[in-house]
Backbone as CSV, one residue per row, in Angstrom:
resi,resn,N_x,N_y,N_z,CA_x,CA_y,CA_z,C_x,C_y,C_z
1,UNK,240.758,166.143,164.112,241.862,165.940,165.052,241.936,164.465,165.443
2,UNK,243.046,163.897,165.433,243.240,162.451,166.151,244.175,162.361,166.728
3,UNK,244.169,161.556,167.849,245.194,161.527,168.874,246.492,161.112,168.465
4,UNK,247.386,161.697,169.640,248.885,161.154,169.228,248.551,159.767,169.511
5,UNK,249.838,159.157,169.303,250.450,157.750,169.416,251.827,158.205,169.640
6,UNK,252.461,157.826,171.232,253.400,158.206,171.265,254.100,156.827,171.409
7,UNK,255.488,156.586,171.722,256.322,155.518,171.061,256.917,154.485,172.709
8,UNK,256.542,155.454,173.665,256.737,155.084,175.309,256.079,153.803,175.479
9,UNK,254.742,153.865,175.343,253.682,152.490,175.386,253.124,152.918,176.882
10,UNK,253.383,154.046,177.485,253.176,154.360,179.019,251.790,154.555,178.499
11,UNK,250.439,154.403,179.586,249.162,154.727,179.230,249.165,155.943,180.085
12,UNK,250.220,156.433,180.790,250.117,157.475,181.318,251.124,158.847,180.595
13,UNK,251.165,158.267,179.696,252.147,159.175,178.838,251.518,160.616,178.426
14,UNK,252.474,161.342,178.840,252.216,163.148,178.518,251.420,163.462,177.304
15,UNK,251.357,162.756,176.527,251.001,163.145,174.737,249.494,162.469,174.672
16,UNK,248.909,161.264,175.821,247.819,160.603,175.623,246.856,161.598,175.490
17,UNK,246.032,161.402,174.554,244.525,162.241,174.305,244.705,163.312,174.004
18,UNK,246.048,164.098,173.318,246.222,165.236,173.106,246.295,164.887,171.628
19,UNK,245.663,166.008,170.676,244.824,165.799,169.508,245.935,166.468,168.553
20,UNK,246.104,165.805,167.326,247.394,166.669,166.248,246.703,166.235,165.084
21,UNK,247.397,166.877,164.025,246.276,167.087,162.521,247.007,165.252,162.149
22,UNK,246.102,164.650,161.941,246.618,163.200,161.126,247.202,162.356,161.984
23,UNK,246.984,162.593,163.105,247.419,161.190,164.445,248.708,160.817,163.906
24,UNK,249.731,161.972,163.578,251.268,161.127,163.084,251.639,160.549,164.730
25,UNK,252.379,159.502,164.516,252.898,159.247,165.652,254.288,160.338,166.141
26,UNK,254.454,160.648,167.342,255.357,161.330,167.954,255.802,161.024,169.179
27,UNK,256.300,161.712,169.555,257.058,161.203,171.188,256.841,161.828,172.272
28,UNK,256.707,161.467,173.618,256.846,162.501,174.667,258.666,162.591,174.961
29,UNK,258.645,163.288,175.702,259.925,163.801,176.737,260.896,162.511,176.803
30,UNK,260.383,161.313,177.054,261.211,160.325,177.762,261.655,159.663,176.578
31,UNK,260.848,159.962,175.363,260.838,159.022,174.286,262.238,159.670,173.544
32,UNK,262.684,160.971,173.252,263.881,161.924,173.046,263.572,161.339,171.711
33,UNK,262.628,160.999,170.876,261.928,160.849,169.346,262.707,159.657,168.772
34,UNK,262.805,158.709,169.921,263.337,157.366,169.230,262.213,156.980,168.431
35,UNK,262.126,156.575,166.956,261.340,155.513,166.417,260.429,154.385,166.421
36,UNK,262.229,153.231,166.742,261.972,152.041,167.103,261.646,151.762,168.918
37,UNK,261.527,152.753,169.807,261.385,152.319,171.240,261.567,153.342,172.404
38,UNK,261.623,152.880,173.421,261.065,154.282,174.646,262.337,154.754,175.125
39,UNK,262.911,155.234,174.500,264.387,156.365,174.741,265.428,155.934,174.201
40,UNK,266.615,156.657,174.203,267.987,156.396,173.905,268.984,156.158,174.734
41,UNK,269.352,155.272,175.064,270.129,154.682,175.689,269.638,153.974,177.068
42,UNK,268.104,154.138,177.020,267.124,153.420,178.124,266.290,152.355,177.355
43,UNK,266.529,151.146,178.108,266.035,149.912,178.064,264.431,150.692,177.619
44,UNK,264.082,149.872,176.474,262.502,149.976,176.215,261.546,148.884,176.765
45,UNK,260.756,149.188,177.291,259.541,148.573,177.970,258.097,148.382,177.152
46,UNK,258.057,147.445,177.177,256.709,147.255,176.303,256.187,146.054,176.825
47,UNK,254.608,145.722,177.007,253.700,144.787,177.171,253.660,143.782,176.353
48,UNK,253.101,142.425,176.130,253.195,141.443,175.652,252.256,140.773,176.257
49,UNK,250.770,141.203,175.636,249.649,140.302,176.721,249.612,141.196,177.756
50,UNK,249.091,140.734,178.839,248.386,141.515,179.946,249.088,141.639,181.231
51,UNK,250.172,139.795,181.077,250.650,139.488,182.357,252.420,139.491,181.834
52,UNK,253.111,139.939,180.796,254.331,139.991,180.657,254.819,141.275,179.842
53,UNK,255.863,141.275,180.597,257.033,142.538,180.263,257.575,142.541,179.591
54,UNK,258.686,143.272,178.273,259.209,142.848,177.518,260.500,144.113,177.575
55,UNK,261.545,143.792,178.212,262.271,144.783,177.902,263.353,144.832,177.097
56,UNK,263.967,145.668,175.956,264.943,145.223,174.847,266.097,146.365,175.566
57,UNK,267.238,145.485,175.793,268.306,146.386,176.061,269.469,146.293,174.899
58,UNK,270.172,147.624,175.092,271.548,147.656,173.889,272.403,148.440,174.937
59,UNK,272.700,147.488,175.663,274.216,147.572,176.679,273.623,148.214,177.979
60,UNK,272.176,148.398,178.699,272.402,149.528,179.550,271.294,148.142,180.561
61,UNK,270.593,148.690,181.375,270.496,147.683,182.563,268.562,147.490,183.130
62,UNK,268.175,147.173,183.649,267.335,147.339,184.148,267.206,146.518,185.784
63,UNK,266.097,146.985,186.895,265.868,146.124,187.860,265.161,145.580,188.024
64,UNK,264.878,143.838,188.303,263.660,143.254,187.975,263.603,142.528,189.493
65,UNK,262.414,142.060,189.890,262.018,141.338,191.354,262.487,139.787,190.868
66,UNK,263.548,139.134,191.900,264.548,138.485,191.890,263.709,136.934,191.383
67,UNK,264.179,135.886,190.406,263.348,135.157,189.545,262.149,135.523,189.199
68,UNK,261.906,136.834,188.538,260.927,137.127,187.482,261.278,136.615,186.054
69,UNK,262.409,136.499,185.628,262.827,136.114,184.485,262.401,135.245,183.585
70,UNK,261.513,135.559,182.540,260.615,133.867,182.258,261.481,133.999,180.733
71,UNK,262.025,134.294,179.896,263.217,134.034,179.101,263.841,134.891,178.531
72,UNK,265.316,135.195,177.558,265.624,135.838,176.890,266.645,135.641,175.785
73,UNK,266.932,136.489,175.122,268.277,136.262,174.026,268.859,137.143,173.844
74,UNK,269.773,137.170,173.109,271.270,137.929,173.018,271.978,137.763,174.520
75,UNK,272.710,138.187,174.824,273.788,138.341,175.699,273.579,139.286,176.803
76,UNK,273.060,138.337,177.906,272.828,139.033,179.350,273.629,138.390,180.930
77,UNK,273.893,139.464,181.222,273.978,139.171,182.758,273.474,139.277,183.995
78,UNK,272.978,138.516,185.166,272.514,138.528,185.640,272.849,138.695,187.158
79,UNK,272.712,139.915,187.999,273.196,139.667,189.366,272.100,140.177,190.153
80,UNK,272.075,139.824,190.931,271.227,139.952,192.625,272.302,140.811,193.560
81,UNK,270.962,141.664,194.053,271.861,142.898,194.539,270.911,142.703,195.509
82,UNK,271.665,143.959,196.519,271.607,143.873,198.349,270.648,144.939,198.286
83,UNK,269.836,145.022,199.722,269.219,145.813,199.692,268.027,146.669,199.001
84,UNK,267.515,145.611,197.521,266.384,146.327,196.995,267.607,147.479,195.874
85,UNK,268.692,146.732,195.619,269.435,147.415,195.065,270.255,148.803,195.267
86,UNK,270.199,148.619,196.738,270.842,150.251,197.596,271.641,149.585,198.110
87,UNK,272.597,148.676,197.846,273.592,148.300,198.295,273.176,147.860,200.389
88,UNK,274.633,148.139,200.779,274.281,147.493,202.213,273.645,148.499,203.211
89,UNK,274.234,149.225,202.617,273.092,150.344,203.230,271.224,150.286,202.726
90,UNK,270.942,150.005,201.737,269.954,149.681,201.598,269.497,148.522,202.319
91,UNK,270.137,147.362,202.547,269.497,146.079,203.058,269.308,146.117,204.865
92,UNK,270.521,146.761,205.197,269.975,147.655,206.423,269.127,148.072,206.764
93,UNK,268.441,149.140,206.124,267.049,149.936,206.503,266.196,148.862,205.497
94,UNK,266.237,148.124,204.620,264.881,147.393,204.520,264.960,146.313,205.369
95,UNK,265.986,145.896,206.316,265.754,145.211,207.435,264.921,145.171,208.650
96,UNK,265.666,146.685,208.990,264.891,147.787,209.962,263.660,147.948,209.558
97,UNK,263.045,148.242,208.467,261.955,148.760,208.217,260.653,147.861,207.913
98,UNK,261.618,146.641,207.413,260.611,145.234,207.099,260.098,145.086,205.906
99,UNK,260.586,146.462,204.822,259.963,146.076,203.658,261.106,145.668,202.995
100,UNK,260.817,144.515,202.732,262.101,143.523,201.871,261.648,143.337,200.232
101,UNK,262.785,143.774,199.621,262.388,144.101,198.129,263.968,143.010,196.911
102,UNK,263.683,141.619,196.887,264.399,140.811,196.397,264.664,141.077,194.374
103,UNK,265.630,141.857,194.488,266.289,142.855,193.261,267.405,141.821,192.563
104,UNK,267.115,141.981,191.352,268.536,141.499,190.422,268.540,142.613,189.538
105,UNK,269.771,142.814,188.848,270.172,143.245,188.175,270.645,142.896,186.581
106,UNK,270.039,143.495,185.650,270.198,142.870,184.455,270.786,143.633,183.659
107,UNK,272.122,143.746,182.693,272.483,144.085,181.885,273.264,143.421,180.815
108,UNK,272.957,144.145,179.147,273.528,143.259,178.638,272.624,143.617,177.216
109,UNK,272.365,142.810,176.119,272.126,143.162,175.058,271.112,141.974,174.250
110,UNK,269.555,142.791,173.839,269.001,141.342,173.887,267.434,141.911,174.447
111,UNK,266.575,140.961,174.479,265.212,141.503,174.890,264.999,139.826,176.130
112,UNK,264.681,140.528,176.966,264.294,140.238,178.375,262.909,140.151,178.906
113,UNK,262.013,138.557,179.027,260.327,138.742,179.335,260.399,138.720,180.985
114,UNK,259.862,139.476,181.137,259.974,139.201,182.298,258.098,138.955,183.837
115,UNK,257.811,138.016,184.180,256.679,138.476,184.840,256.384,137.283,185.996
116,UNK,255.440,137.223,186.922,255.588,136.822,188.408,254.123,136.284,188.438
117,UNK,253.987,135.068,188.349,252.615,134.739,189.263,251.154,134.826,188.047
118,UNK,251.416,135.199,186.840,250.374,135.841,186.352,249.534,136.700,186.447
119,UNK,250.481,138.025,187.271,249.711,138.825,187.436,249.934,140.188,186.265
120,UNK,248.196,140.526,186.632,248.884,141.653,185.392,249.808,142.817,185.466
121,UNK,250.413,143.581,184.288,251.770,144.234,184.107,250.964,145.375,183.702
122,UNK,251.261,146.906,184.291,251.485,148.188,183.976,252.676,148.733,184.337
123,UNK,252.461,149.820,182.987,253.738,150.450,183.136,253.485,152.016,183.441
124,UNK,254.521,152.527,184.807,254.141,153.817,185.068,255.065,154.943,184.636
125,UNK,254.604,155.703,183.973,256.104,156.573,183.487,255.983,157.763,184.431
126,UNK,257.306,157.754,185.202,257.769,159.270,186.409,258.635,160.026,185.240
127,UNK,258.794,161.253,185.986,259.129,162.546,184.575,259.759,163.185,186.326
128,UNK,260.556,162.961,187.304,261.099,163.354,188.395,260.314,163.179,189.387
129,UNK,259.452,162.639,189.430,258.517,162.645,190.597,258.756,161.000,191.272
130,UNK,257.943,160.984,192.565,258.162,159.820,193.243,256.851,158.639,193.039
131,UNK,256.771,157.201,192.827,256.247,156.789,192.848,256.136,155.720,194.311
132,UNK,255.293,155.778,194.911,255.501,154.797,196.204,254.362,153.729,195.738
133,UNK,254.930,152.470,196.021,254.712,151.311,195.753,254.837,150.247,196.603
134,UNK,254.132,149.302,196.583,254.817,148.073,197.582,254.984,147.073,197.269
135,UNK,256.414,146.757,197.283,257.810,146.091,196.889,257.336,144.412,196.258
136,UNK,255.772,144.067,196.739,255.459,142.992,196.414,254.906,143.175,194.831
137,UNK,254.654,144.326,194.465,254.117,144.934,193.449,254.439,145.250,192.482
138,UNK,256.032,145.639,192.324,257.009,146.174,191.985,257.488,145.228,190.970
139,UNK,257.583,145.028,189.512,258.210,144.249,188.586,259.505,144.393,188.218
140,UNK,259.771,145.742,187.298,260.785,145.747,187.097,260.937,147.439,186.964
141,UNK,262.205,148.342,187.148,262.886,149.598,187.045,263.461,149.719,186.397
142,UNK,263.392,150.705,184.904,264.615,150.997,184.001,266.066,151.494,184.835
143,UNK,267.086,151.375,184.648,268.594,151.608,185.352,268.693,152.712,185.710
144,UNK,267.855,153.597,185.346,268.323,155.625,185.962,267.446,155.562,186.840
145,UNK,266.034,154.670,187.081,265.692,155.226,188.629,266.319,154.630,190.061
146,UNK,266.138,155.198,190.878,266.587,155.091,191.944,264.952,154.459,193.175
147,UNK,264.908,153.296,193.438,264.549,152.512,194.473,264.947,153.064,196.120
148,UNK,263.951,153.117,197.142,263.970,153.435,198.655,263.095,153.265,199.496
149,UNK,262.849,153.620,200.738,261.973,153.041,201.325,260.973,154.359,202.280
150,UNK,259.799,154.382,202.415,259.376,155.584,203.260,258.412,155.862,204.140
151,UNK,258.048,156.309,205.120,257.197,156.015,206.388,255.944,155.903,206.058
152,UNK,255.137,155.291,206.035,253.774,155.251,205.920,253.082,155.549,207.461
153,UNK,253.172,154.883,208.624,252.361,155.250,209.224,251.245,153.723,209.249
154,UNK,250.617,153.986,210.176,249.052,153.041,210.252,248.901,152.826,208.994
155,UNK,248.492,153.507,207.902,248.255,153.313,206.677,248.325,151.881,205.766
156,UNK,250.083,152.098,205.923,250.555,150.556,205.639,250.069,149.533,206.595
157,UNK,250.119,149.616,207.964,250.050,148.806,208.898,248.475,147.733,208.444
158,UNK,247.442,148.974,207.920,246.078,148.465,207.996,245.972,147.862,206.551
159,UNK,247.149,148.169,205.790,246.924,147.290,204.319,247.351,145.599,204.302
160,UNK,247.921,145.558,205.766,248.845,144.799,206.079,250.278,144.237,205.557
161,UNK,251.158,145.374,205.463,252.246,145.628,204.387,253.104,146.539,205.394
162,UNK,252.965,147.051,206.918,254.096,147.079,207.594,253.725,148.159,207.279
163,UNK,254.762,149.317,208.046,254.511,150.770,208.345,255.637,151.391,207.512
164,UNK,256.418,150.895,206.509,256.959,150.968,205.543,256.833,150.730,203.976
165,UNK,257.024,151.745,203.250,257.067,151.469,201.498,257.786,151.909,201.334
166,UNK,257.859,151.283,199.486,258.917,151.295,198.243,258.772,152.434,197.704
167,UNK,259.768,153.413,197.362,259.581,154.381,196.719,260.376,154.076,195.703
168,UNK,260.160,154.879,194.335,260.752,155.088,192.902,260.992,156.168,192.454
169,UNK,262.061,156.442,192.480,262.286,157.985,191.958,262.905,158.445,190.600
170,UNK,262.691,159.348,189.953,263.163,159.712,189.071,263.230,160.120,187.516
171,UNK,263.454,159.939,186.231,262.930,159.637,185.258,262.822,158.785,184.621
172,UNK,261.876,157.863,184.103,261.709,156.599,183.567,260.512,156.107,183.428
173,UNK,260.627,154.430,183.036,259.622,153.731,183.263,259.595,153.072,184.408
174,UNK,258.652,152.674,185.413,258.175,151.467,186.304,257.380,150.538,185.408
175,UNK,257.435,148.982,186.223,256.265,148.283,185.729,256.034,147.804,187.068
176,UNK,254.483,147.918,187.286,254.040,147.398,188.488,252.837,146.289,188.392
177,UNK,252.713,145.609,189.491,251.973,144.555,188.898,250.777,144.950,189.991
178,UNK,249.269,143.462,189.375,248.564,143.473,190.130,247.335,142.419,189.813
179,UNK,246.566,142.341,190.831,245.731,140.936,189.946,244.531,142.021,190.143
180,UNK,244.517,141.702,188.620,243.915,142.015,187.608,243.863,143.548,186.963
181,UNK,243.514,143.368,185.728,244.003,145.511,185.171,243.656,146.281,186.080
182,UNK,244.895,147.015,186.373,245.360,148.208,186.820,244.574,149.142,186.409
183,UNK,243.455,150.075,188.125,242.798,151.097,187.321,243.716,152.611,188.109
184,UNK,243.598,153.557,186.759,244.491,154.888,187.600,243.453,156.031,187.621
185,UNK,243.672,156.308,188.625,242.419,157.214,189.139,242.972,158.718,189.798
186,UNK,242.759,159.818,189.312,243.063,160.640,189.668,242.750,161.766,190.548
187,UNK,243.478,162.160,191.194,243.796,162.589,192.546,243.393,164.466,192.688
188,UNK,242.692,165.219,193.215,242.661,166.743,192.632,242.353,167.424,193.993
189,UNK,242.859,168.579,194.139,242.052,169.340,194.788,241.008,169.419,195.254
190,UNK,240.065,169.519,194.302,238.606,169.548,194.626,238.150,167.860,194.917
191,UNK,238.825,167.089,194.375,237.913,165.480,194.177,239.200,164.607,194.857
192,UNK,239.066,164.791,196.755,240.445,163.638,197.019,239.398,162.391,196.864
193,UNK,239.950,161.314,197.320,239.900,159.978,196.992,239.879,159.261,198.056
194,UNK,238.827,158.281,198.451,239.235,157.465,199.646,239.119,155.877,198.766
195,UNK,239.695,155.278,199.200,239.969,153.821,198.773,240.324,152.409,199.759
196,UNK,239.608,151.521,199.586,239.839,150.570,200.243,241.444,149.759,200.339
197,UNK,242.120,149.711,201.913,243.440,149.521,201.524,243.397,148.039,200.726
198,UNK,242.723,147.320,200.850,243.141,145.907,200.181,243.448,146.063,198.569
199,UNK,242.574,147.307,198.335,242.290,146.966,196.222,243.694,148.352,196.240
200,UNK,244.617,149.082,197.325,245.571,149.524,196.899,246.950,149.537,196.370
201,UNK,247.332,149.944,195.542,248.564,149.279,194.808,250.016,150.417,194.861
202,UNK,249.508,151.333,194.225,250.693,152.821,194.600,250.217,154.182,194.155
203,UNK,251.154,154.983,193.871,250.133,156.521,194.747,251.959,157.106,193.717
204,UNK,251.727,158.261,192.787,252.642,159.153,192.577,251.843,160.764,192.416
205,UNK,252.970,161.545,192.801,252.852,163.034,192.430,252.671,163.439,193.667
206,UNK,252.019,164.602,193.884,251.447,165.325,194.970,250.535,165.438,195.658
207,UNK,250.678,163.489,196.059,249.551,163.390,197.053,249.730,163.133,198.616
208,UNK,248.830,163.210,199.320,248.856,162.929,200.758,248.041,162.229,201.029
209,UNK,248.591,160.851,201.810,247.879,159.719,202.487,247.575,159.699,203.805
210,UNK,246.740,159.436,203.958,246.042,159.407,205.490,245.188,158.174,205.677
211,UNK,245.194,157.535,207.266,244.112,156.574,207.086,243.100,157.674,207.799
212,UNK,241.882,156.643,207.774,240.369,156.896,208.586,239.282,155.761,208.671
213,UNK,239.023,155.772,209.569,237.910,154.665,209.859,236.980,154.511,209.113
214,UNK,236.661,153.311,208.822,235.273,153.160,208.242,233.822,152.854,208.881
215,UNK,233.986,152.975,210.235,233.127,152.339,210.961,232.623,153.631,211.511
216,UNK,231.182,153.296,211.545,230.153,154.636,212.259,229.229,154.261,212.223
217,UNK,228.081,155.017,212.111,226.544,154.551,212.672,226.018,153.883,211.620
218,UNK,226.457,154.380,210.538,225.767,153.699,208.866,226.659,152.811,209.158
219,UNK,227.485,152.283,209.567,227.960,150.607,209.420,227.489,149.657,210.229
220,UNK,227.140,150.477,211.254,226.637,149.544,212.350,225.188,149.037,212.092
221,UNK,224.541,149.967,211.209,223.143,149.814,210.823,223.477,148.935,208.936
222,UNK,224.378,148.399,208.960,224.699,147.709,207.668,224.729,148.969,206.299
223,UNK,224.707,150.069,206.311,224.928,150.976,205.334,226.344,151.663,204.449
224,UNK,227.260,150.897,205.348,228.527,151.614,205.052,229.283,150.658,203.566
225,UNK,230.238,151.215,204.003,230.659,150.565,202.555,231.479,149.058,203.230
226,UNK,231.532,148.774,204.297,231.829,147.216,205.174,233.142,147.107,205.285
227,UNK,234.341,148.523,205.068,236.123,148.355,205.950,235.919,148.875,206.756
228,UNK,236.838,148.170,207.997,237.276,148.629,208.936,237.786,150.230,209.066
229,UNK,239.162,150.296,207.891,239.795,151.377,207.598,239.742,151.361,206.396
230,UNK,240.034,152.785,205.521,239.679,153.056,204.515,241.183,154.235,204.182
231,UNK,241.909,153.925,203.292,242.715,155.183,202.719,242.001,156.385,202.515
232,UNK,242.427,157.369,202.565,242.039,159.021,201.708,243.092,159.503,201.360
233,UNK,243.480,160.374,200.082,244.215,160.658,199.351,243.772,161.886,198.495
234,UNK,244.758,163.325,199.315,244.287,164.346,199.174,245.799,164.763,198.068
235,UNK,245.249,166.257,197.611,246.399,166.938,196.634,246.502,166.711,194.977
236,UNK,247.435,166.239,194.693,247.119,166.537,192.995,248.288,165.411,192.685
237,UNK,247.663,164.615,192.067,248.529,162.982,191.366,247.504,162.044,191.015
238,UNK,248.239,160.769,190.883,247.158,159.524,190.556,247.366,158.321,191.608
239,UNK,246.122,157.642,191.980,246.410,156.636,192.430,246.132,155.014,191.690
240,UNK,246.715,154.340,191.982,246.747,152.870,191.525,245.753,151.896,192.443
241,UNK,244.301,151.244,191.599,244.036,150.466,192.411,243.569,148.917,191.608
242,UNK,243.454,147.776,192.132,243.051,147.083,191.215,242.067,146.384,191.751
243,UNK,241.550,145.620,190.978,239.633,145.272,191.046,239.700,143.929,191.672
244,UNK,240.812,143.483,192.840,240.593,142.216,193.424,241.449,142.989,195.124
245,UNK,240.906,142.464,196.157,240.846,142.977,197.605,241.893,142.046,198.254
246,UNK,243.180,142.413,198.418,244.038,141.661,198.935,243.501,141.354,201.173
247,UNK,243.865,140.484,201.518,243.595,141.025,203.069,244.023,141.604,203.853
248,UNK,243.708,142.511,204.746,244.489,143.576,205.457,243.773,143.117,206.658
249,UNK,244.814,143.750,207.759,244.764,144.213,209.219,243.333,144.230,209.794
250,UNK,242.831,145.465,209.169,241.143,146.066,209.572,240.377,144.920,209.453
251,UNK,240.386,144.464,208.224,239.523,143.366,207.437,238.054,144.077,207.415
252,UNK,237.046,143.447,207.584,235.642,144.092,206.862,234.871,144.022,208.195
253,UNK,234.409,144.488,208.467,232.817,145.021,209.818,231.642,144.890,209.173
């Protein structure tokens, strides 16, 4: 038995590690058995190195975080949209809410690199489900999902990222960024997850976030693991974290 190779490039793709006679390459769901790239009539997404995006469009669009653009060819257009791309109603509540998410809009015909800062690029594939993210994180959205914003709670507050996030909905690809490779760690019933908010990045499927302290008698006696606050993440999905500690709120005890 050898594994598929499916044509998405998602490392979270439905078909990964599932075993077929002669490893022919095949497709998942999103792929609808394109060949040359990750769907039909959806912009294909593919990596290029660690820290750039590569998306090839034939007339249809994608959303990228506003001068990510590091070059392209064939025939594109370029606009900046309101609101994280929800129009004025969107720029409204990411006003209100404080999470500000600086969106252009790209369509047009042609392959598009796109990446921010040198940080590194994953790509998350949703199949209807929600991905919550934060907006600093956020690279680029194939054109059928839909971008929003949603209560976090303390949570955010202690990542220091505001009591508001980015949500992603729908079917497609995300690419989200982060310094340094993106690890995805999964979320179960039996095995929730607590995680330090600094190394957190985003959270899809059927999970539930909660904060909780990190401080108790083993910290005070130097035994603990040294946050203030600490995420937990109960239910059934994956979470996103990466191997460098941004600073938060709590900070370390």
């Amino acid at each position: 038995m050898h594994k598929l190779r499916c044509h998405c490039g998602s490392f979270l793709c439905p078909l990964l590690n599932q075993g077929a006679p002669g490893g022919a390459a095949e497709s998942c769901g999103l792929c609808a058995g394109a060949p040359d790239g990750y769907g039909r009539g959806v912009a294909e997404f593919r990596l290029q190195g660690s820290a750039m995006l590569v998306a090839r469009l034939t007339g249809d669009t994608v959303r990228a975080k506003n001068g990510s653009m590091v070059a392209y060819d064939g025939r594109m257009t370029f606009k900046r949209l309101m609101g994280g791309g929800n129009g004025l109603r969107g720029m409204v509540t990411r006003r209100l809410t404080g999470e500000q998410m600086e969106v252009m809009e790209v369509r047009g015909e042609g392959t598009v690199w796109f990446a921010d800062s040198a940080r590194d690029v994953s790509l998350v594939h949703l199949s209807g489900e929600t991905l919550h993210v934060e907006a600093d994180n956020l690279l680029c959205t194939d054109g059928g999902l839909r971008t929003g914003t949603s209560f976090t709670g303390l949570g955010g507050a202690a990542q220091g990222n505001g009591l508001f996030t980015t949500t992603v909905e729908g079917t497609g690809q995300a690419a989200v960024m982060s310094a340094g490779p993106v690890v995805a760690l999964r979320v179960s019933g039996a095995y929730p997850l607590t995680v330090d908010p600094g190394a957190y990045i985003a959270h899809q499927g059927g999970v539930r976030r909660s904060l909780q302290s990190g401080a108790g008698a083993r910290t005070l006696f130097g035994e603990g693991g040294g946050e203030a606050f600490q995420l937990r993440f109960e239910g059934e999905g994956v979470v996103y974290v990466q191997p460098s500690e941004r600073a938060t709120f709590g900070g370390d005890l």
